[in-house]
DOLUMLO-590902 format. One record per residue: x negated, y negated, z negated of N, C-alpha, C in turn. Coordinates in Angstrom, 1 decimal. Layout:
BEGIN
ATOM     n.px     n.py     n.pz    ca.px    ca.py    ca.pz     c.px     c.py     c.pz
ATOM        X        Y        Z        X        Y        Z        X        Y        Z
...
***
This chain:
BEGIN
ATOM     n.px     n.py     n.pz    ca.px    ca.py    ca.pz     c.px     c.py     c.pz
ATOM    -24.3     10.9     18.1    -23.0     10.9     18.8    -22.2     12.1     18.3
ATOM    -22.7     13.0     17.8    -22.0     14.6     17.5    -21.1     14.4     16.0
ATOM    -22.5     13.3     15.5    -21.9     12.9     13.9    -20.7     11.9     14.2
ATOM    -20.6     11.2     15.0    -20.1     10.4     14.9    -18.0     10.7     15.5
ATOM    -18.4     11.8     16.7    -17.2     12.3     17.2    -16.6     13.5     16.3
ATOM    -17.5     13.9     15.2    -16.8     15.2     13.8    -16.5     13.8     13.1
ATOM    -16.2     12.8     12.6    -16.4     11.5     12.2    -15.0     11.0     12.0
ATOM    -14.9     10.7     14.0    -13.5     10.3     14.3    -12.2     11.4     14.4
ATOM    -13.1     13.0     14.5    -11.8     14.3     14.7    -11.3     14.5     13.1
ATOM    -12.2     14.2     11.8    -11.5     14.2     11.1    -10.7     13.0      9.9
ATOM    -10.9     11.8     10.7    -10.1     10.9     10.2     -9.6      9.9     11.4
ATOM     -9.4     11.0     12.4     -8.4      9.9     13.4     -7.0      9.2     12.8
ATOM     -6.4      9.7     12.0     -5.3      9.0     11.6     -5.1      7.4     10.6
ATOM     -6.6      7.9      9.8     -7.0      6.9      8.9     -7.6      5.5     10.1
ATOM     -8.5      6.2     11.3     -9.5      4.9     12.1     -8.1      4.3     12.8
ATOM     -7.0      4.9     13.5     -6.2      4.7     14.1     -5.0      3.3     13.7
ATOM     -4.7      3.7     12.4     -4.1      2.8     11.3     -5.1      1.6     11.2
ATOM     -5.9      1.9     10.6     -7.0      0.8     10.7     -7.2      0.0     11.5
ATOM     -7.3      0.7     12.8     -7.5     -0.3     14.0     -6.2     -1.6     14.5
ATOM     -5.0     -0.1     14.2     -3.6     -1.4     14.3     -3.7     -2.4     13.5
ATOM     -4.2     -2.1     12.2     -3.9     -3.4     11.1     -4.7     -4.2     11.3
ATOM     -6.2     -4.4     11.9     -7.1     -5.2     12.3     -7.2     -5.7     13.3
ATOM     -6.3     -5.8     14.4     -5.8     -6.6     15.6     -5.4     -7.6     14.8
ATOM     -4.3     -7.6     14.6     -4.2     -9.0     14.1     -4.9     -9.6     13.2
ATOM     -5.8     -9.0     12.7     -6.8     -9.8     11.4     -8.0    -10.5     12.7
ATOM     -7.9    -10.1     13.5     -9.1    -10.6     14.7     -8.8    -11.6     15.4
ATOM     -7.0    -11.7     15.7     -6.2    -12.6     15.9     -6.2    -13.5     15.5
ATOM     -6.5    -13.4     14.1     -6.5    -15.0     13.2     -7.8    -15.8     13.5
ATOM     -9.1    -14.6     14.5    -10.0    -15.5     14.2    -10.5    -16.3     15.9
ATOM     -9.6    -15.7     16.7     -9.6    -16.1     18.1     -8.8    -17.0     18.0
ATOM     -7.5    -17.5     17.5     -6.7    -18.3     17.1     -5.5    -18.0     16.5
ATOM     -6.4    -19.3     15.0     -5.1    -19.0     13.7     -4.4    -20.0     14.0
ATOM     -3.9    -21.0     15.0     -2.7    -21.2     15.1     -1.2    -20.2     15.2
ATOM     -1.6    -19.2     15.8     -0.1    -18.2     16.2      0.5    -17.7     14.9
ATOM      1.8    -17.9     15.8      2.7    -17.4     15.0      2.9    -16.4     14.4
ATOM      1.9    -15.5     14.3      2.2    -14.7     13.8      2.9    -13.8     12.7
ATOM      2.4    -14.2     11.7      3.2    -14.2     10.5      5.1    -14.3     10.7
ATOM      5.1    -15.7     10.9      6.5    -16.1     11.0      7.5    -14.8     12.0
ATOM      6.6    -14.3     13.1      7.2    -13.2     13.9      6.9    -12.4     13.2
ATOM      6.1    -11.9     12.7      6.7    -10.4     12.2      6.1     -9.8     10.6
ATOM      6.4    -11.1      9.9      6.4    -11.1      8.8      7.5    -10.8      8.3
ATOM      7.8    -10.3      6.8      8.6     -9.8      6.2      9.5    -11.3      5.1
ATOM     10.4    -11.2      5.3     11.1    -12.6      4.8     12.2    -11.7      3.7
ATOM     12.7    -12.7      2.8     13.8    -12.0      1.4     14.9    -12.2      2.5
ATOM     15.2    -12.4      3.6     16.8    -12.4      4.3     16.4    -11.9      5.4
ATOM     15.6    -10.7      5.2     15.3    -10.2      6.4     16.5     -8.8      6.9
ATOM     16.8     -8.2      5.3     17.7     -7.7      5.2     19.7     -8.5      5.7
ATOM     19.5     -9.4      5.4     21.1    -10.0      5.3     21.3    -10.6      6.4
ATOM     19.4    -11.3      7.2     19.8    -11.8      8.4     19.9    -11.3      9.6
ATOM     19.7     -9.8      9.4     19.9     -8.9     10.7     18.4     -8.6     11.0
ATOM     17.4     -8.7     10.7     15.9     -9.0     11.5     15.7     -8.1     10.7
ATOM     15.6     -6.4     11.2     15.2     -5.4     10.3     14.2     -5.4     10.6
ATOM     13.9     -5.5     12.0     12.6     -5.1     12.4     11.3     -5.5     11.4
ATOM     11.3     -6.7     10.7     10.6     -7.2     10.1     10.0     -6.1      9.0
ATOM     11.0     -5.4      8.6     10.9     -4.4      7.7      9.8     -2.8      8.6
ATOM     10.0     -2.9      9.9      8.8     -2.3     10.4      7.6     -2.6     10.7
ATOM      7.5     -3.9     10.9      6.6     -5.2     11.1      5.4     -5.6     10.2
ATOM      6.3     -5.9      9.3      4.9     -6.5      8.3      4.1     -5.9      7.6
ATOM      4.1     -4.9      7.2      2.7     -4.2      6.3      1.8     -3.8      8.0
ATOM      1.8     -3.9      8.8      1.2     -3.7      9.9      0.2     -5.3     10.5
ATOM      1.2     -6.4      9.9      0.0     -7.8     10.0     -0.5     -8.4      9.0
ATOM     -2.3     -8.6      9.7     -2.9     -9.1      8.4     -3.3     -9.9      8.9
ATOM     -3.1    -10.9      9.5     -3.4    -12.0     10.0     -3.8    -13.2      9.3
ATOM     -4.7    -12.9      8.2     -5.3    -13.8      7.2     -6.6    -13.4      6.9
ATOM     -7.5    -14.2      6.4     -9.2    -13.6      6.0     -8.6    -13.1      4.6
ATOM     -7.5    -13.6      4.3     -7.1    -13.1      2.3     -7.0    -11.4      2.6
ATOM     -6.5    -11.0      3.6     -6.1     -9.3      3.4     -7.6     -8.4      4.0
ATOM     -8.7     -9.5      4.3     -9.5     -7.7      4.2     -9.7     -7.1      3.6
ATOM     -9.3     -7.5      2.2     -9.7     -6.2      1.3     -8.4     -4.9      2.0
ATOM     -7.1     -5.5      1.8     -6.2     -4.5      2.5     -7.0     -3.7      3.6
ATOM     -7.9     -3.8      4.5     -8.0     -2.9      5.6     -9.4     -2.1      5.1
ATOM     -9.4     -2.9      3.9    -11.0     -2.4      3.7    -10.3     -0.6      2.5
ATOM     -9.3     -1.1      1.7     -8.8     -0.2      1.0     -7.7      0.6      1.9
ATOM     -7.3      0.2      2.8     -6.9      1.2      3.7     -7.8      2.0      4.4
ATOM     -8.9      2.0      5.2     -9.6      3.0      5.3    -10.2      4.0      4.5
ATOM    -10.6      3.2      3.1    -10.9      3.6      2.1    -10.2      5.5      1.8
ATOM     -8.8      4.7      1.2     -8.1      5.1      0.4     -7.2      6.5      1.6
ATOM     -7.2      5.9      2.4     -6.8      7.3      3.9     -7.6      7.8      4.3
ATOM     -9.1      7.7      4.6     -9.7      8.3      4.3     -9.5      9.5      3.5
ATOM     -9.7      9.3      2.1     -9.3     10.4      1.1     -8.2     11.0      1.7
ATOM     -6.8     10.3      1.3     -5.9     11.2      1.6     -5.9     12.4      2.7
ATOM     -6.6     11.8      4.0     -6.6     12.4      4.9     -7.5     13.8      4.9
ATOM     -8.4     13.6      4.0     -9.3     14.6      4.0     -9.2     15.7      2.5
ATOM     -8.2     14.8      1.7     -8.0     15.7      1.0     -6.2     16.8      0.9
ATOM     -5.2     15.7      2.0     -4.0     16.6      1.9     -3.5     16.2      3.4
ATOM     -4.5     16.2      4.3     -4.4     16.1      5.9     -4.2     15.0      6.6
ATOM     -4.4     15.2      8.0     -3.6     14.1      8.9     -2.2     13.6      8.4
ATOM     -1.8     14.9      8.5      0.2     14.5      8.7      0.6     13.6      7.6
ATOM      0.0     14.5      6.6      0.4     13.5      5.2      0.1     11.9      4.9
ATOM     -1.3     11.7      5.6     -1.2     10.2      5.7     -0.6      9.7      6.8
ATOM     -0.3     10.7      8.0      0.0      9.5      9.2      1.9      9.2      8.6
ATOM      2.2     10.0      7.5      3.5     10.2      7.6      3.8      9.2      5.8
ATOM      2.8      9.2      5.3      3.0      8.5      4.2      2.7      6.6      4.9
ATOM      2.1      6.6      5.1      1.2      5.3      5.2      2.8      4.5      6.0
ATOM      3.3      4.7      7.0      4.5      3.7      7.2      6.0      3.9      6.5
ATOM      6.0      5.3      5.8      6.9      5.2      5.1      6.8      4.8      4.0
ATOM      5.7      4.8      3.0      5.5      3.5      2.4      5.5      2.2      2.1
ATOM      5.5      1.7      3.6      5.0      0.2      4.7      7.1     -0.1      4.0
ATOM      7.6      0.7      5.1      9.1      0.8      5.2      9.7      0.6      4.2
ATOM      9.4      1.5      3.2     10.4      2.1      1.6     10.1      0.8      0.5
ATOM      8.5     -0.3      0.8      7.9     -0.7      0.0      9.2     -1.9      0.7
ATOM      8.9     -2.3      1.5      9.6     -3.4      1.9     10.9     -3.8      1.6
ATOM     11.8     -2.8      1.5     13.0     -2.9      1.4     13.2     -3.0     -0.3
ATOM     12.6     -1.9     -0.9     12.5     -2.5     -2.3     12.2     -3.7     -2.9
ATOM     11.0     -4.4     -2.3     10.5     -5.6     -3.1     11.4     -6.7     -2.1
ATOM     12.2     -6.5     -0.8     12.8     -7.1     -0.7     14.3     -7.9     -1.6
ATOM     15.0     -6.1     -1.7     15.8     -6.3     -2.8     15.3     -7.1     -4.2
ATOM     14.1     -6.4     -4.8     13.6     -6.9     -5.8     13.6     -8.4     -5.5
ATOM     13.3     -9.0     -4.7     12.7    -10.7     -4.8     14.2    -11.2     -4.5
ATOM     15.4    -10.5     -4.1     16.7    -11.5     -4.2     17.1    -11.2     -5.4
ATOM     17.1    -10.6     -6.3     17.9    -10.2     -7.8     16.6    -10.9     -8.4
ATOM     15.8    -11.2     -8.2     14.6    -12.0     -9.1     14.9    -13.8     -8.9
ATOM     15.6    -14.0     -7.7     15.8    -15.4     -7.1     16.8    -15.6     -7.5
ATOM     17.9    -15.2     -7.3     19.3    -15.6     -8.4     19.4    -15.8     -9.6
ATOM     18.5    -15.0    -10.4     18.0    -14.9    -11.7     17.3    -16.4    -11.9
ATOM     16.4    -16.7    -11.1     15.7    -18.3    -11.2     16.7    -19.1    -11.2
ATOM     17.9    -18.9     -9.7     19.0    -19.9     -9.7     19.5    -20.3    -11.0
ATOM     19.8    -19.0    -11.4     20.6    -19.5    -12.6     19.6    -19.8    -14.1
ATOM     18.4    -19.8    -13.9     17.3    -20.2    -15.2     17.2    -18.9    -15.8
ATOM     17.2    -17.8    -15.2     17.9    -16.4    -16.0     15.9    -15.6    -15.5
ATOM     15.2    -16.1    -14.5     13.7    -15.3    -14.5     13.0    -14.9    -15.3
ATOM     12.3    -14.6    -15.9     11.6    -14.2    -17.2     10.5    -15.3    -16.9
ATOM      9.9    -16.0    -18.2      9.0    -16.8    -18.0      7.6    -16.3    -17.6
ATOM      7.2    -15.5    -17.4      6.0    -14.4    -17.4      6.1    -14.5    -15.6
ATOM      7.2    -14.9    -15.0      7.4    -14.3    -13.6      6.6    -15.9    -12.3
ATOM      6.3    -16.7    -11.5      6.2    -17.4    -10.9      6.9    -17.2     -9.6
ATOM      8.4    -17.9     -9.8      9.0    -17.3     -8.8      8.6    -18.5     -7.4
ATOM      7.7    -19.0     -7.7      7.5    -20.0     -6.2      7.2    -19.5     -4.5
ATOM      6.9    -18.0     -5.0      6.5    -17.6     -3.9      7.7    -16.7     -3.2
ATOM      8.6    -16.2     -3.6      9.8    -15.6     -3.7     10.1    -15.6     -2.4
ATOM     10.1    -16.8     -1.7     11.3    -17.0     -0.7      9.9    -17.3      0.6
ATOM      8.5    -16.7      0.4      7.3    -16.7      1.4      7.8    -15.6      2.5
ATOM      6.8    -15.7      3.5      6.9    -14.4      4.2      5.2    -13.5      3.7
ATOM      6.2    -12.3      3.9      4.7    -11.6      3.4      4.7    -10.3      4.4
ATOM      2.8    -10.0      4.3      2.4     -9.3      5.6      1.7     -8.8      4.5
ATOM      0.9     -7.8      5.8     -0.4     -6.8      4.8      0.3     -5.0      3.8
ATOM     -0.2     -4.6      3.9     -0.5     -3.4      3.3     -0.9     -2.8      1.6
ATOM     -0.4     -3.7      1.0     -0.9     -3.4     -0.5     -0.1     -3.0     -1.1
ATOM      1.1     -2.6     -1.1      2.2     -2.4     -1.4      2.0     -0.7     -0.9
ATOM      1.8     -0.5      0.5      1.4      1.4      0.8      0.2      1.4      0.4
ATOM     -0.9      0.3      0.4     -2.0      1.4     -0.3     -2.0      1.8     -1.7
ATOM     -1.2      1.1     -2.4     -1.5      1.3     -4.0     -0.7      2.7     -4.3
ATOM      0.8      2.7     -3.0      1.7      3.9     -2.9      0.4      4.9     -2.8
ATOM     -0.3      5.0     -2.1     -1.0      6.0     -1.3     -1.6      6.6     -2.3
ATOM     -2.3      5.7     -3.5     -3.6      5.6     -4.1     -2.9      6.5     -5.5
ATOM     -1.6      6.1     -5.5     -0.9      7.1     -6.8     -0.5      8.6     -7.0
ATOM     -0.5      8.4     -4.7     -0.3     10.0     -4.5     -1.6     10.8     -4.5
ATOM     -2.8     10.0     -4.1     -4.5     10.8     -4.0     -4.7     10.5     -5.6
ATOM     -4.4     10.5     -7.0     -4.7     10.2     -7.9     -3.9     11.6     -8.6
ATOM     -2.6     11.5     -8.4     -1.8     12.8     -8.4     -2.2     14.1     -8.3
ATOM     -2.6     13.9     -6.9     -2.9     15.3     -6.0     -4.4     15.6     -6.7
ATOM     -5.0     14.7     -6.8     -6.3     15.4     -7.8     -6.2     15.6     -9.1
ATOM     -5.4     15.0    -10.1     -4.8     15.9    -11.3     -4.1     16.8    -11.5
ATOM     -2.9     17.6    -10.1     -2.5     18.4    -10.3     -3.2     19.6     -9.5
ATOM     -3.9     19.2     -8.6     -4.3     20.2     -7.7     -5.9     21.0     -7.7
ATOM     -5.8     21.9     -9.1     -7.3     22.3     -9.0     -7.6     22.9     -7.7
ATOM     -7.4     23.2     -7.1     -8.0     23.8     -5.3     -8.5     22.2     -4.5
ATOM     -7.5     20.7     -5.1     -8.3     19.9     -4.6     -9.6     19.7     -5.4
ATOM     -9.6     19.4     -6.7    -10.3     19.1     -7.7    -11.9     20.0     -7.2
ATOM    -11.2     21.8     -7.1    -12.5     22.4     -6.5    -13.3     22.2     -5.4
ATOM    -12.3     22.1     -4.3    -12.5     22.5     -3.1    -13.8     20.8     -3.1
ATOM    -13.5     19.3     -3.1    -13.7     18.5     -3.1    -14.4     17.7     -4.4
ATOM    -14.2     18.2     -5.0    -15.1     17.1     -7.1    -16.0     17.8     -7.7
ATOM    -15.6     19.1     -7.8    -16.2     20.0     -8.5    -17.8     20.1     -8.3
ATOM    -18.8     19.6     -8.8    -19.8     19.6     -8.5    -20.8     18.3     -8.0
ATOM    -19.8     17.4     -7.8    -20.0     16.2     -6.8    -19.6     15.0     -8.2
ATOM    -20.9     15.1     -8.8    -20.6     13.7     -9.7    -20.0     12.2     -8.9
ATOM    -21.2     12.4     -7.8    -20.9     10.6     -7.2    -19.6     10.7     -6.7
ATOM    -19.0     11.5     -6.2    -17.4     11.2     -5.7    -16.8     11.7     -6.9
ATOM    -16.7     12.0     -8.2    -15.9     11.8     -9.0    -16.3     10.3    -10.0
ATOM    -17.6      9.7     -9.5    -17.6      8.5    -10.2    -16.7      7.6     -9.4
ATOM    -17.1      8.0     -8.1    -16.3      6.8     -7.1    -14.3      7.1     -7.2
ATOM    -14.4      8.1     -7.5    -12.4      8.1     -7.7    -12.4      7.4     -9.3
ATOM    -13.2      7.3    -10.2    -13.2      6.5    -11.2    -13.7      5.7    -11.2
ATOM    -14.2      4.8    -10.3    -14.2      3.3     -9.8    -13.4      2.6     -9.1
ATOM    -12.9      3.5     -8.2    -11.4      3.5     -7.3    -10.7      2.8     -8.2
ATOM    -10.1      3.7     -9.4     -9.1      3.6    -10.0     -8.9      2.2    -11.2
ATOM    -10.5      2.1    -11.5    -10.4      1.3    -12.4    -10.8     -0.4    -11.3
ATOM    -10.9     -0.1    -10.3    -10.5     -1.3     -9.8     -9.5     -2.3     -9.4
ATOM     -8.3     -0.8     -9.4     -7.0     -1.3     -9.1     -6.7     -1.9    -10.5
ATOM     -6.9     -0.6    -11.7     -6.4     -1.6    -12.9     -6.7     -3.1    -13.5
ATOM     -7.8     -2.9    -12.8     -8.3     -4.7    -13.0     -7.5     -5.9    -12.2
ATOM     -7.2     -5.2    -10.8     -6.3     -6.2    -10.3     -5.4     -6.4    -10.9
ATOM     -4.8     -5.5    -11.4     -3.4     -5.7    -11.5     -3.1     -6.5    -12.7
ATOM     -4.2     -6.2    -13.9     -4.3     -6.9    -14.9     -4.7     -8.5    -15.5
ATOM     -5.8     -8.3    -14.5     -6.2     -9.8    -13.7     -5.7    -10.7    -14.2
ATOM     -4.0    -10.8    -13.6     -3.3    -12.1    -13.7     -3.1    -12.3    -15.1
ATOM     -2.4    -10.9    -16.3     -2.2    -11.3    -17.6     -3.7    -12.1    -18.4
ATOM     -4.5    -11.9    -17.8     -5.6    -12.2    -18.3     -6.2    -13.7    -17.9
ATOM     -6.2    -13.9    -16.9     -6.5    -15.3    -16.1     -5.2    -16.2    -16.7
ATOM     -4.1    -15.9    -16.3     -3.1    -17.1    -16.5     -1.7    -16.4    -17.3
ATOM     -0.9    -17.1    -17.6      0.3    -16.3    -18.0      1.5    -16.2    -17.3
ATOM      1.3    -16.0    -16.2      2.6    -15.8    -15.1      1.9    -14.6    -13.6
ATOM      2.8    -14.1    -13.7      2.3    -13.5    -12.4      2.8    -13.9    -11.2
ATOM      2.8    -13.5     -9.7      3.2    -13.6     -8.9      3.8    -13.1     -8.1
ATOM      4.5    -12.5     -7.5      5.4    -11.8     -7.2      4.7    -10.4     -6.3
ATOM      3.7    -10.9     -5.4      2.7    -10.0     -4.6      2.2     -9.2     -5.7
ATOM      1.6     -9.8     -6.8      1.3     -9.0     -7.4      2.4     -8.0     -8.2
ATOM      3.4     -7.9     -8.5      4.0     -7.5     -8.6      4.4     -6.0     -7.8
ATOM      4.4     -6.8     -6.4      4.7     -5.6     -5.3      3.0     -4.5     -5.5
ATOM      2.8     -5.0     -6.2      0.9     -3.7     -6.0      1.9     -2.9     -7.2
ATOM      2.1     -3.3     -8.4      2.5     -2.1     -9.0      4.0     -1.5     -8.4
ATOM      5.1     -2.1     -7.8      5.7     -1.3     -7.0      5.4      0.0     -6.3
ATOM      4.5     -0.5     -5.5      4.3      0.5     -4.5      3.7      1.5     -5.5
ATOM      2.6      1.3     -6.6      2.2      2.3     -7.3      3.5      3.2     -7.8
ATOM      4.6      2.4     -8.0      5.5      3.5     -8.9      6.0      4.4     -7.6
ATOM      6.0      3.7     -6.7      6.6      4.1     -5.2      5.8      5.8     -5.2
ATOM      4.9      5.3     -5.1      3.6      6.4     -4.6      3.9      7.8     -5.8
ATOM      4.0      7.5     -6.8      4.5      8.3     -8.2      5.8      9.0     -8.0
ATOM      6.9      8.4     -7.2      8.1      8.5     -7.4      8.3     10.1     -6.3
ATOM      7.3      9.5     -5.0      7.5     10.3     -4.5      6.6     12.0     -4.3
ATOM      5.5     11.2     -4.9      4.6     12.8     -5.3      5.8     13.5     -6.1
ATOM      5.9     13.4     -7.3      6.9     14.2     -7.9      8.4     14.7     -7.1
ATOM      9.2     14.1     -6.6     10.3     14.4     -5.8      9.5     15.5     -5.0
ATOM      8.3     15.0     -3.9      7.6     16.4     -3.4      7.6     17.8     -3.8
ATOM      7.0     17.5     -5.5      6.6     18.5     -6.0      7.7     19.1     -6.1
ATOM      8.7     19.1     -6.8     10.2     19.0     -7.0     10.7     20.2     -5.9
ATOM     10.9     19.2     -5.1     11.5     19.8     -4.1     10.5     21.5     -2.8
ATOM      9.2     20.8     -3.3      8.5     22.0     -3.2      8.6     23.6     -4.0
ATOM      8.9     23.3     -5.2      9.2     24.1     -6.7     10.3     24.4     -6.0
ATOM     11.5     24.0     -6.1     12.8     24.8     -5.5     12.8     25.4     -4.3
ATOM     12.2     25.1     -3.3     11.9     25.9     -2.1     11.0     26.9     -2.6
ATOM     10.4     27.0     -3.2      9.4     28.4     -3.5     10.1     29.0     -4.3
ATOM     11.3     28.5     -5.2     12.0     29.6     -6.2     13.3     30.1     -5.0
ATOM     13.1     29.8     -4.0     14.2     30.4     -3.1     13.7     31.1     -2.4
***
């Protein structure tokens, strides 16, 4: 019991998240009739139809057996974060990720759809899915996974404090990593078109990239002042 309550004191923010995103995945299995999805799934006119909320909504439902891996790489991958650059930083990355990811790949999927209108998509692209609703979390975890990837190549105090010494968790952040690259690569490899989801995994990665550095950035100037 003692192990288990030092357990949840230091990754309450990671079990907490988790737990939200797996309601609905339990939903699907008490009854996958509901609507779920369609309510608070993320649509390309979610922006232009007024239905922001949707943009708060969806990386929070996984109401499909396709996204455990999502809750399984969200514990995962928050975990770390949380234990290597705190609570705050993941309770505070993980929905603004959700948020920042959405609006981008929203945008992205209407300048990608006009482009089809007019025959103008790149052939490489499968725009059939374009105009789906999409739910799940893979868009912030790959964000997440660029910032705990970051934070351990620039940060020897994390490197120390946490790797140094510890072959099996520096094998496991180098199986981490090279699992994403396989997803991502996957599709060039299997077929010759991607799909737009997949797409959104390297989004969020650049997402995750864009904003460690602006961090650092802006960290650097507050310490030269």
């Amino acid at each position: 019991m003692r192990a288990v309550k030092k357990f949840i004191k230091h990754y309450f923010v990671t079990i907490i998240y988790t737990v939200i995103c797996s309601l609905t995945f339990i939903l699907y299995f008490v009854d996958p009739d509901l609507q779920i999805n369609r309510l608070f799934g993320d649509t390309i006119d979610a922006l232009n139809s007024g239905e922001f909320y949707r943009i708060f909504t969806s990386f929070w439902v996984h109401y499909s057996p396709d996204l455990l891996l999502d809750l399984v790489l969200l514990f995962v991958i928050g975990r770390l974060i949380e234990e290597y650059l705190g609570h705050l930083t993941l309770a505070v990355l993980f929905p603004m990720f959700g948020i920042v990811g959405n609006i981008v790949c929203d945008i992205a999927r209407q300048i990608i759809l006009k482009k089809s209108v007019n025959e103008m998509a790149p052939s490489w692209l499968n725009t059939n899915d374009l105009s789906g609703i999409y739910t799940g979390s893979s868009v912030a975890i790959n964000a997440l996974l660029a910032v705990l990837l970051l934070a351990i190549l620039f940060s020897s105090k994390i490197r120390n404090t946490y790797l140094s010494g510890h072959p099996i968790k520096i094998t496991f952040m180098i199986m981490l990593f090279l699992f994403f690259v396989i997803r991502w690569i996957t599709p060039v490899i299997l077929r010759e078109q991607y799909f737009f989801y997949e797409i959104a995994h390297v989004i969020g990665f650049i997402l995750g990239i864009f904003a460690f550095f602006l961090y650092a950035v802006t960290a650097k100037l507050q310490s030269d002042h």
